[in-house]
Backbone atoms as SQL, in Angstrom:
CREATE TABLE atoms (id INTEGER PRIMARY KEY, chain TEXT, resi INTEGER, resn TEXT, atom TEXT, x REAL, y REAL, z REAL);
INSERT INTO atoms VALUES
  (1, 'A', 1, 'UNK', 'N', 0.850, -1.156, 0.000),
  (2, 'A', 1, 'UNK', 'CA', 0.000, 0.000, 0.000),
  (3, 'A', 1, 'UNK', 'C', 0.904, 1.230, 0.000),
  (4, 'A', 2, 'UNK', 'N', 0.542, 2.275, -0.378),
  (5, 'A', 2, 'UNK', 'CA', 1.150, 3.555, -1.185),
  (6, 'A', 2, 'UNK', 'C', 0.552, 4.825, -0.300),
  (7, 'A', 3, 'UNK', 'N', 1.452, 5.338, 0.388),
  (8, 'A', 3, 'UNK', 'CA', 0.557, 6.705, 0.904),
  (9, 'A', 3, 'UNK', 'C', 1.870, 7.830, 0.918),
  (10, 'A', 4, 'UNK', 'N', 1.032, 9.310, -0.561),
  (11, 'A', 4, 'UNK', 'CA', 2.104, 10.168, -0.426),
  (12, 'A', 4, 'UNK', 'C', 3.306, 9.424, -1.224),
  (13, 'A', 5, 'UNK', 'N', 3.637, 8.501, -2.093),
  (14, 'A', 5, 'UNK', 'CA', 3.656, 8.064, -2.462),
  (15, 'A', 5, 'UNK', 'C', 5.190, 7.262, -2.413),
  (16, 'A', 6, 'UNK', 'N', 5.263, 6.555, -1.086),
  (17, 'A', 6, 'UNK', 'CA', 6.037, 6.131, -0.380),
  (18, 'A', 6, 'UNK', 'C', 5.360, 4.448, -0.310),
  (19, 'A', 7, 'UNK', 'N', 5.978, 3.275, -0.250),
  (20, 'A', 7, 'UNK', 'CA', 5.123, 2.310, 0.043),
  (21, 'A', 7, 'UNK', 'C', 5.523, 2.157, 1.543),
  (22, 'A', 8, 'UNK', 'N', 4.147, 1.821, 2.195),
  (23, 'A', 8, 'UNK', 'CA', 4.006, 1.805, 3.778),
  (24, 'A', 8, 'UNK', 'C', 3.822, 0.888, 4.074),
  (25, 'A', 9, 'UNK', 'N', 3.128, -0.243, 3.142),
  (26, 'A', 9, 'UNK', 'CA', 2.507, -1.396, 4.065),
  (27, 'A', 9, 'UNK', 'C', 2.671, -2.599, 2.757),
  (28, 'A', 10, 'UNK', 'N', 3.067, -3.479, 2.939),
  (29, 'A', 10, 'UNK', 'CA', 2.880, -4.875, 1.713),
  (30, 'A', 10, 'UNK', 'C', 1.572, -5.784, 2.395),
  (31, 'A', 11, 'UNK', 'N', 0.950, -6.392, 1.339),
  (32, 'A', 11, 'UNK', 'CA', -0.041, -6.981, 1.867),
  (33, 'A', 11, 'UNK', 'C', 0.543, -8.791, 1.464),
  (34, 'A', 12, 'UNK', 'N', 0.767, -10.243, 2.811),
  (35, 'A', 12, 'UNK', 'CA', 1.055, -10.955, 2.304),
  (36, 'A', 12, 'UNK', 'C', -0.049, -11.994, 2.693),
  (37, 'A', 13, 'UNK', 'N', -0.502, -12.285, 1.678),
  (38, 'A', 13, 'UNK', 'CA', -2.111, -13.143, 1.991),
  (39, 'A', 13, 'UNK', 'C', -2.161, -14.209, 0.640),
  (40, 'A', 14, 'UNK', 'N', -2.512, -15.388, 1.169),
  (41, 'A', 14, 'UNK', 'CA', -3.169, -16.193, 0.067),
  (42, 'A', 14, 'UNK', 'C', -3.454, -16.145, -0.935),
  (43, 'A', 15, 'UNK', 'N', -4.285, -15.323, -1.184),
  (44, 'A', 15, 'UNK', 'CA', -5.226, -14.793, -2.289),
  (45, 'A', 15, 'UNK', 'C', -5.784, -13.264, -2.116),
  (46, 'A', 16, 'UNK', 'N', -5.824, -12.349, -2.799),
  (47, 'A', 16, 'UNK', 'CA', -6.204, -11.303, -3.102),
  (48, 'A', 16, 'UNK', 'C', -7.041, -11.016, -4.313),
  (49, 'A', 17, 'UNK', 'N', -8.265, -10.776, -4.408),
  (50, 'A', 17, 'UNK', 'CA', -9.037, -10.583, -5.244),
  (51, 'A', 17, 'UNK', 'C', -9.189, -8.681, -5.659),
  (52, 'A', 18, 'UNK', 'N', -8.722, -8.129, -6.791),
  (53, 'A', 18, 'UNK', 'CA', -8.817, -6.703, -6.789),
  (54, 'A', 18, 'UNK', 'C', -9.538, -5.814, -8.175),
  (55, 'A', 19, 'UNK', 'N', -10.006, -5.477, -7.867),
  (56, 'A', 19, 'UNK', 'CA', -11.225, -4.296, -8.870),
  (57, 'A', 19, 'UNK', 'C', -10.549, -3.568, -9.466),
  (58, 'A', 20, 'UNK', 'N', -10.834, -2.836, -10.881),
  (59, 'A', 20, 'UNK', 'CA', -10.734, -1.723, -11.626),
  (60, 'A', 20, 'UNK', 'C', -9.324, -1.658, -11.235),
  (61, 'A', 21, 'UNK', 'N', -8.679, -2.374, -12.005),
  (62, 'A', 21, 'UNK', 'CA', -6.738, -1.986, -11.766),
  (63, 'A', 21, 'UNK', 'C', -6.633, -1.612, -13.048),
  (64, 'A', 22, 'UNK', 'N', -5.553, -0.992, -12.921),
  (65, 'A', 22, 'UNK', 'CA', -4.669, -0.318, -13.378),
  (66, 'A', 22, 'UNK', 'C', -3.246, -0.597, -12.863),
  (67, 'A', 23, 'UNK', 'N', -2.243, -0.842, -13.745),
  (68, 'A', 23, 'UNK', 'CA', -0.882, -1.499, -14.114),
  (69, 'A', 23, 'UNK', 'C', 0.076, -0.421, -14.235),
  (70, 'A', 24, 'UNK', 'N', 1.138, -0.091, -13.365),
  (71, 'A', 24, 'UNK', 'CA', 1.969, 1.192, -13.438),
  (72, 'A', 24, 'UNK', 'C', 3.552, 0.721, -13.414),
  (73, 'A', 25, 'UNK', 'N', 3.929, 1.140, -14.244),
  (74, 'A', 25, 'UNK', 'CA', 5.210, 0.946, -14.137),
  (75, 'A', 25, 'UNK', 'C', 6.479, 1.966, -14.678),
  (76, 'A', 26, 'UNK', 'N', 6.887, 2.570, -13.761),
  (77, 'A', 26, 'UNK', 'CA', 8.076, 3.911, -13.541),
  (78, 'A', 26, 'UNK', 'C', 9.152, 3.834, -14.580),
  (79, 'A', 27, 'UNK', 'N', 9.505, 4.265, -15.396),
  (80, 'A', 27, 'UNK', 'CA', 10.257, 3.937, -16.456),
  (81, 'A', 27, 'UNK', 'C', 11.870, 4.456, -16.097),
  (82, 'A', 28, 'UNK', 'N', 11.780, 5.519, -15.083),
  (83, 'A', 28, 'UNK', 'CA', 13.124, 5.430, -14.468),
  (84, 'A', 28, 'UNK', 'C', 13.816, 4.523, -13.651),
  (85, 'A', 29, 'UNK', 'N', 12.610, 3.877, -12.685),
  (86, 'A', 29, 'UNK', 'CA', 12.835, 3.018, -11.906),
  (87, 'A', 29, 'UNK', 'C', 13.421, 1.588, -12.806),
  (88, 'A', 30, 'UNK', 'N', 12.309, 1.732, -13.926),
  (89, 'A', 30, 'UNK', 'CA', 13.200, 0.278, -14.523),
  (90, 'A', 30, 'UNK', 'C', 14.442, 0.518, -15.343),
  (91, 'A', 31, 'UNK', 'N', 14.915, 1.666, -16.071),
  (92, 'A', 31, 'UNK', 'CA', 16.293, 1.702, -16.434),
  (93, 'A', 31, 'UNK', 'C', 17.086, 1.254, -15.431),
  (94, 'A', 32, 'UNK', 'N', 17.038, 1.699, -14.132),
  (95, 'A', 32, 'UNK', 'CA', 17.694, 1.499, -13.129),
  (96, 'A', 32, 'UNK', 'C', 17.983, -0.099, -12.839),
  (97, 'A', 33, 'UNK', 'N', 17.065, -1.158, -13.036),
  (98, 'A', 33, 'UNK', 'CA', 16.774, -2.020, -12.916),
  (99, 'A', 33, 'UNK', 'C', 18.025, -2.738, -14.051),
  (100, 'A', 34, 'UNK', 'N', 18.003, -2.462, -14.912),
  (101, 'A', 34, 'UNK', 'CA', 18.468, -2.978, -16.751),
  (102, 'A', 34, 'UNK', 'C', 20.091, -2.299, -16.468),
  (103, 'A', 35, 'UNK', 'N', 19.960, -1.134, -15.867),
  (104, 'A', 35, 'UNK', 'CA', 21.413, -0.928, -15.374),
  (105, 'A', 35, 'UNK', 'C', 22.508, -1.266, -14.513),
  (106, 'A', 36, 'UNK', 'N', 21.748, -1.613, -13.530),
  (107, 'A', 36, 'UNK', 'CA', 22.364, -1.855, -11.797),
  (108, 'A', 36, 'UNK', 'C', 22.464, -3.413, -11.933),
  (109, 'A', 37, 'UNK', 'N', 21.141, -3.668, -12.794),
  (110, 'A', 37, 'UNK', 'CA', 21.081, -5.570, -12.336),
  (111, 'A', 37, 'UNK', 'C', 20.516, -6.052, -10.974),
  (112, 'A', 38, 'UNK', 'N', 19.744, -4.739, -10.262),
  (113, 'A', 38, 'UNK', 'CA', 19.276, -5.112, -9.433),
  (114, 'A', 38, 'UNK', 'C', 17.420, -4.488, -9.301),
  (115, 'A', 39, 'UNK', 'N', 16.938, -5.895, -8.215),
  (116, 'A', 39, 'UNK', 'CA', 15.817, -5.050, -8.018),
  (117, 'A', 39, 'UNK', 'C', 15.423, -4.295, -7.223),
  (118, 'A', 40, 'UNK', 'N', 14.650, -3.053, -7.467),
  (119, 'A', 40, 'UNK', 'CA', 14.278, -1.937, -6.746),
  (120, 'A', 40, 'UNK', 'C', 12.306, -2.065, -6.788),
  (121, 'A', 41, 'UNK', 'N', 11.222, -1.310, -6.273),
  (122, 'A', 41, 'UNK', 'CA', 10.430, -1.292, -6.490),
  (123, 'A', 41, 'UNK', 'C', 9.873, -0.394, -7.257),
  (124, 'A', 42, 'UNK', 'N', 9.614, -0.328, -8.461),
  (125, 'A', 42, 'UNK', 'CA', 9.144, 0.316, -10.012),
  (126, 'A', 42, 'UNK', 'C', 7.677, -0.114, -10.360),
  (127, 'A', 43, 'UNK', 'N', 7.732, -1.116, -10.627),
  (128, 'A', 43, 'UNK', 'CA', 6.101, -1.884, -10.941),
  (129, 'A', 43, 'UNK', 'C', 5.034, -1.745, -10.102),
  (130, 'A', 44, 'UNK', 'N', 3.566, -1.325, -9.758),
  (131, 'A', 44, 'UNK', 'CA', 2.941, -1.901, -9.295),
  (132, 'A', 44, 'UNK', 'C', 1.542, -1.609, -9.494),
  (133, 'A', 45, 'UNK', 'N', 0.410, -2.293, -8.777),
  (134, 'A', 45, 'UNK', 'CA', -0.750, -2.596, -9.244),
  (135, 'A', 45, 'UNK', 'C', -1.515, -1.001, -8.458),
  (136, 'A', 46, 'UNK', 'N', -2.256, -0.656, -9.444),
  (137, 'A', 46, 'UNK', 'CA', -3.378, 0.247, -8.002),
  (138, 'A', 46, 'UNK', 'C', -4.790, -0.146, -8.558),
  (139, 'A', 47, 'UNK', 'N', -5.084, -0.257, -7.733),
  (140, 'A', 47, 'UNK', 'CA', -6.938, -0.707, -7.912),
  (141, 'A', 47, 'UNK', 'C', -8.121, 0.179, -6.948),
  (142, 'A', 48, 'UNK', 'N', -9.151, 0.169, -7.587),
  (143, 'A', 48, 'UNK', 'CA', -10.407, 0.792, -6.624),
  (144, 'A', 48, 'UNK', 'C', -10.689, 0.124, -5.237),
  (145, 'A', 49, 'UNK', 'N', -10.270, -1.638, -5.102),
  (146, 'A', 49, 'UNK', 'CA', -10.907, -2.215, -4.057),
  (147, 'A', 49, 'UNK', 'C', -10.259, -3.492, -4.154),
  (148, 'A', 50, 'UNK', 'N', -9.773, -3.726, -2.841),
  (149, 'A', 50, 'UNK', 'CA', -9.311, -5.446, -2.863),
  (150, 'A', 50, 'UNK', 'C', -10.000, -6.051, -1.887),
  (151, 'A', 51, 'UNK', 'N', -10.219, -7.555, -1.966),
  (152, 'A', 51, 'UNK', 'CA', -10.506, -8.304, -0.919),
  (153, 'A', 51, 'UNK', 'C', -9.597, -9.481, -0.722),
  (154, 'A', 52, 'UNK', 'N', -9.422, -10.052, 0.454),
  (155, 'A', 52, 'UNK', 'CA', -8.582, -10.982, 0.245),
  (156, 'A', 52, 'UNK', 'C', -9.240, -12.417, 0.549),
  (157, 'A', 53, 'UNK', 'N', -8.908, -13.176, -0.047),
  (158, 'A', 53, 'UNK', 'CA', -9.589, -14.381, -0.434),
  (159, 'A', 53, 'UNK', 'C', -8.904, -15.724, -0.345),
  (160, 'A', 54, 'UNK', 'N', -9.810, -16.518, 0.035),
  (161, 'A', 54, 'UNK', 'CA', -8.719, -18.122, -0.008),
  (162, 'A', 54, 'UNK', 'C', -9.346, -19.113, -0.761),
  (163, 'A', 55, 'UNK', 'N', -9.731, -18.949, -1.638),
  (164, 'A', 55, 'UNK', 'CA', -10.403, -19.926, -2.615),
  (165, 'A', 55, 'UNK', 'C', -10.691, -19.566, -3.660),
  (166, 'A', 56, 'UNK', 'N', -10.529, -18.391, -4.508),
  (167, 'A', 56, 'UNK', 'CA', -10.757, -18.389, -5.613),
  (168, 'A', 56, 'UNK', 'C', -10.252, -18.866, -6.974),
  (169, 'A', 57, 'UNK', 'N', -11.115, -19.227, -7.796),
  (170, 'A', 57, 'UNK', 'CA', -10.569, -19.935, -9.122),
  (171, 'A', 57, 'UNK', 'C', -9.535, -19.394, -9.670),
  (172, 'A', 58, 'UNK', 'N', -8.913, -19.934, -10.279),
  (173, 'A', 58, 'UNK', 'CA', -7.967, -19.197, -11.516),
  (174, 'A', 58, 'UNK', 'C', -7.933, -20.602, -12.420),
  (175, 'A', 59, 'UNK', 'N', -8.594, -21.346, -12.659),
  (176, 'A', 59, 'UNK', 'CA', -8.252, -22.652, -13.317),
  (177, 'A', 59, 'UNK', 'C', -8.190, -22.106, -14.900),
  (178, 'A', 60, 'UNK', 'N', -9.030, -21.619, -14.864),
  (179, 'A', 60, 'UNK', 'CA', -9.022, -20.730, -16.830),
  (180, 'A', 60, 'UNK', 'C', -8.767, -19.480, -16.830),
  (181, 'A', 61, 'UNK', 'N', -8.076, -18.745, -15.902),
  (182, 'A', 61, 'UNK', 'CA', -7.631, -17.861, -16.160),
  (183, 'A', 61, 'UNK', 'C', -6.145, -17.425, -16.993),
  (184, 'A', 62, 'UNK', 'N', -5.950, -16.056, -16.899),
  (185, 'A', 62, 'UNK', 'CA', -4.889, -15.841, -17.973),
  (186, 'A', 62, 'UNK', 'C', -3.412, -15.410, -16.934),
  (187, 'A', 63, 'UNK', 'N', -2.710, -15.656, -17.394),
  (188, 'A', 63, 'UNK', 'CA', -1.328, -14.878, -16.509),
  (189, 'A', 63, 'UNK', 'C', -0.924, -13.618, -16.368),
  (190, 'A', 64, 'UNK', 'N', -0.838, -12.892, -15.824),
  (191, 'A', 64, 'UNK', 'CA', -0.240, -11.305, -15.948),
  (192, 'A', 64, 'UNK', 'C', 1.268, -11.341, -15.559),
  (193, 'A', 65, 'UNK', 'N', 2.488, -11.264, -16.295),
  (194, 'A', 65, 'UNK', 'CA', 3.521, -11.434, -16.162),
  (195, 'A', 65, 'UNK', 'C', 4.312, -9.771, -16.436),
  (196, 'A', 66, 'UNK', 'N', 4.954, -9.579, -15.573),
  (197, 'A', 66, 'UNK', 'CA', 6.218, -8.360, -15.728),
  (198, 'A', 66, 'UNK', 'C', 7.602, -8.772, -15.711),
  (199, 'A', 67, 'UNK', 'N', 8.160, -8.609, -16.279),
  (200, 'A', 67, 'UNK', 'CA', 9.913, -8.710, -16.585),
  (201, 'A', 67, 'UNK', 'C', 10.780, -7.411, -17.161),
  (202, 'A', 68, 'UNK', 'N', 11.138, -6.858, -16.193),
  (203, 'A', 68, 'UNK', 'CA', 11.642, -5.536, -16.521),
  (204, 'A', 68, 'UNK', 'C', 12.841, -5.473, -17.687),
  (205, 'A', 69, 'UNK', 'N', 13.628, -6.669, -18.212),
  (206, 'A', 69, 'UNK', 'CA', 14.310, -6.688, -18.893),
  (207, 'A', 69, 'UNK', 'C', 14.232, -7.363, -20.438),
  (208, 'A', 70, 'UNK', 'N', 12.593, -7.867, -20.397),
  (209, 'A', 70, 'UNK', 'CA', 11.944, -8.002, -21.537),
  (210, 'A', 70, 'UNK', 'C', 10.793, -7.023, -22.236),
  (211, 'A', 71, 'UNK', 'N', 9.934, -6.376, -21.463),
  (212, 'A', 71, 'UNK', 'CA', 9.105, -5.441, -21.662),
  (213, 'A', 71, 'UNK', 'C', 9.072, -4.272, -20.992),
  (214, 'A', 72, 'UNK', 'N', 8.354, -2.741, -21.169),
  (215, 'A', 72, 'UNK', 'CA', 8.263, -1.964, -20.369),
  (216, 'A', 72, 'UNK', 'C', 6.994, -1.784, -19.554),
  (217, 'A', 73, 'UNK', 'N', 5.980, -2.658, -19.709),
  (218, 'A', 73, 'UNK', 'CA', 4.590, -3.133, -19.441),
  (219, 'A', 73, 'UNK', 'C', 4.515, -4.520, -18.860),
  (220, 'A', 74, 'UNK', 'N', 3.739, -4.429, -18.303),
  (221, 'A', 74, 'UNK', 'CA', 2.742, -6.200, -17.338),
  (222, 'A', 74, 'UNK', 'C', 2.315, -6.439, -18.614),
  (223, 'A', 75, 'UNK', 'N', 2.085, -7.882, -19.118),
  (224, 'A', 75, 'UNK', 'CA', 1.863, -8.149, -20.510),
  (225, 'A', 75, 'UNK', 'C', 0.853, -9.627, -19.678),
  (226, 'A', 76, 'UNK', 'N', -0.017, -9.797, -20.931),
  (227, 'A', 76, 'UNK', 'CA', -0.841, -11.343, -20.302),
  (228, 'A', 76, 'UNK', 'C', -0.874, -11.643, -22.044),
  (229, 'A', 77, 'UNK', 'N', -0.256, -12.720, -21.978),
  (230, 'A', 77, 'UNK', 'CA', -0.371, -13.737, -23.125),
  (231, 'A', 77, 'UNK', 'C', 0.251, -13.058, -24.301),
  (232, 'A', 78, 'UNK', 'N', 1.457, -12.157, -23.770),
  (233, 'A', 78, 'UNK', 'CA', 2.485, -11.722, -24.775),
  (234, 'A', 78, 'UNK', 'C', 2.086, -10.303, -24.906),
  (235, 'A', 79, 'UNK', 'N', 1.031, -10.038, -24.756),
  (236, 'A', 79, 'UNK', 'CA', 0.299, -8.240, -25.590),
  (237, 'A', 79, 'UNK', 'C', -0.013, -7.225, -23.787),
  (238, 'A', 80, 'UNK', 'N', 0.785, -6.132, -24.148),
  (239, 'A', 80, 'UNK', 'CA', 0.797, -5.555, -23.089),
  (240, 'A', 80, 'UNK', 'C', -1.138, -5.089, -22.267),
  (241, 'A', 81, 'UNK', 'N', -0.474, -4.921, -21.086),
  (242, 'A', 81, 'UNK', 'CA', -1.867, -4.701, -20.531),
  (243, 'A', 81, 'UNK', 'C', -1.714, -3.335, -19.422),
  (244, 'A', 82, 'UNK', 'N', -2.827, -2.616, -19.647),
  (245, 'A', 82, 'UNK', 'CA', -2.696, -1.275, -18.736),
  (246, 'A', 82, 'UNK', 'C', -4.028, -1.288, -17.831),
  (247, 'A', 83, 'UNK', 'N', -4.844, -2.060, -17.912),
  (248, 'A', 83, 'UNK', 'CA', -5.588, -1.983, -17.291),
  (249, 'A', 83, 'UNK', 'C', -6.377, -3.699, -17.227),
  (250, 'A', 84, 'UNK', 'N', -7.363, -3.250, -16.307),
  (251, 'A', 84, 'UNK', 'CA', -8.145, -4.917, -16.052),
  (252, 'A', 84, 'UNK', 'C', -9.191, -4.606, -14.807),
  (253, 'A', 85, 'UNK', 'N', -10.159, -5.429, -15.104),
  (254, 'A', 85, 'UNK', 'CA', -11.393, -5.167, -14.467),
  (255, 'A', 85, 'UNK', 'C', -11.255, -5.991, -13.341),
  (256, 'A', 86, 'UNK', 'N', -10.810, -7.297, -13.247),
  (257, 'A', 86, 'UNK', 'CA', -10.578, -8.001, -11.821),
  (258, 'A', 86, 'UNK', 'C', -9.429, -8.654, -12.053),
  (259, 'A', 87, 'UNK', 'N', -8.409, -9.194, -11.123),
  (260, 'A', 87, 'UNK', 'CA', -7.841, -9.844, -10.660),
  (261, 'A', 87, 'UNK', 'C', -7.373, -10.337, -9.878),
  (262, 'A', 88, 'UNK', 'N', -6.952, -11.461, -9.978),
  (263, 'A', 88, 'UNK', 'CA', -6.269, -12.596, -8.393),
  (264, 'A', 88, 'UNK', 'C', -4.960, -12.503, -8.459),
  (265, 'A', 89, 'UNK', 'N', -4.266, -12.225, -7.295),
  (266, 'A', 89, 'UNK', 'CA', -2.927, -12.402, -6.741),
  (267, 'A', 89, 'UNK', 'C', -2.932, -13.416, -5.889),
  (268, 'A', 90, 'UNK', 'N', -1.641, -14.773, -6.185),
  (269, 'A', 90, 'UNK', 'CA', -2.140, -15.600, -5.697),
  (270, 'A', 90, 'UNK', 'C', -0.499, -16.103, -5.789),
  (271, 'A', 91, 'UNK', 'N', 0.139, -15.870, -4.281),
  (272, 'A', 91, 'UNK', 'CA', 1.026, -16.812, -4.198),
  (273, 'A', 91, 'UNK', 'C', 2.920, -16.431, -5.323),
  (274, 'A', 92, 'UNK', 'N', 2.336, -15.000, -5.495),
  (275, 'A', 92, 'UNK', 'CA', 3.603, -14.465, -6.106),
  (276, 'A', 92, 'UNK', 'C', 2.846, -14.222, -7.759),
  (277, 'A', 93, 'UNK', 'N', 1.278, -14.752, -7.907),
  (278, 'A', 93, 'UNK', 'CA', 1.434, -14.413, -9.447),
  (279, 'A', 93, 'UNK', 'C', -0.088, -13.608, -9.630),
  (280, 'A', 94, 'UNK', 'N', -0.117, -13.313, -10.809),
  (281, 'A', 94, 'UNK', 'CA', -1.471, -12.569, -10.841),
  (282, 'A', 94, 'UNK', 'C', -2.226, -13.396, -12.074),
  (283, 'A', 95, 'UNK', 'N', -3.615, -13.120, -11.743),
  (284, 'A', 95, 'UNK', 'CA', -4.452, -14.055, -12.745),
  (285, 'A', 95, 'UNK', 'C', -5.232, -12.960, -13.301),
  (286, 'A', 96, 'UNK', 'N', -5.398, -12.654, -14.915),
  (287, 'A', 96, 'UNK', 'CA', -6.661, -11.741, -15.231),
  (288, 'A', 96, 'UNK', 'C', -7.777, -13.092, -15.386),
  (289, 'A', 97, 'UNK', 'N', -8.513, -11.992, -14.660),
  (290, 'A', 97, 'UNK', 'CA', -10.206, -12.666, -13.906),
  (291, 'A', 97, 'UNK', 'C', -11.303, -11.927, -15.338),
  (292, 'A', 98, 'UNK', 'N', -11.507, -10.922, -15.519),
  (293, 'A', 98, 'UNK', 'CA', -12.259, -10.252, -16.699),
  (294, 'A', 98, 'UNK', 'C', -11.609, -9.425, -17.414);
């Protein structure tokens, strides 16, 4: 979690279910990344609303993958993505839900 725009709080839970996201990723922060060889925090999710959850599906869902040294975007199934109506965080990965 982000306040002032400092991160204050990490959330580490099972499952996280989250609304109306939006996909951000700092383009200085990731040169830095491609330069140093190290990781810093650049990427991250902001959404209208999360809940956290211990059972939700992802059996047909899609992957949301970031790699700062292959793309400059969160990409799902190769084609970049800036936004998404729901998704699951689950265990280090993210699932697009709609």
């Amino acid at each position: 979690m982000k306040r002032r725009g400092r991160v204050v709080d990490r959330i580490d839970a099972y499952s996280l279910m989250a609304e109306n996201v939006t996909f951000k990723v700092n383009e200085a922060g990731r040169q830095r990344v491609i330069k140093d060889k190290k990781k810093n925090v650049h990427a991250f999710i902001v959404c209208d609303k999360y809940v956290l959850y211990g059972r939700e599906s992802v059996d047909n869902a899609r992957v949301i993958t970031y790699n700062p040294y292959t793309s400059s975007s969160f990409t799902c199934d190769g084609v970049p993505i800036t936004e998404a109506r729901k998704i699951v965080c689950r265990l280090g990965k993210c699932y697009l839900l709609e």
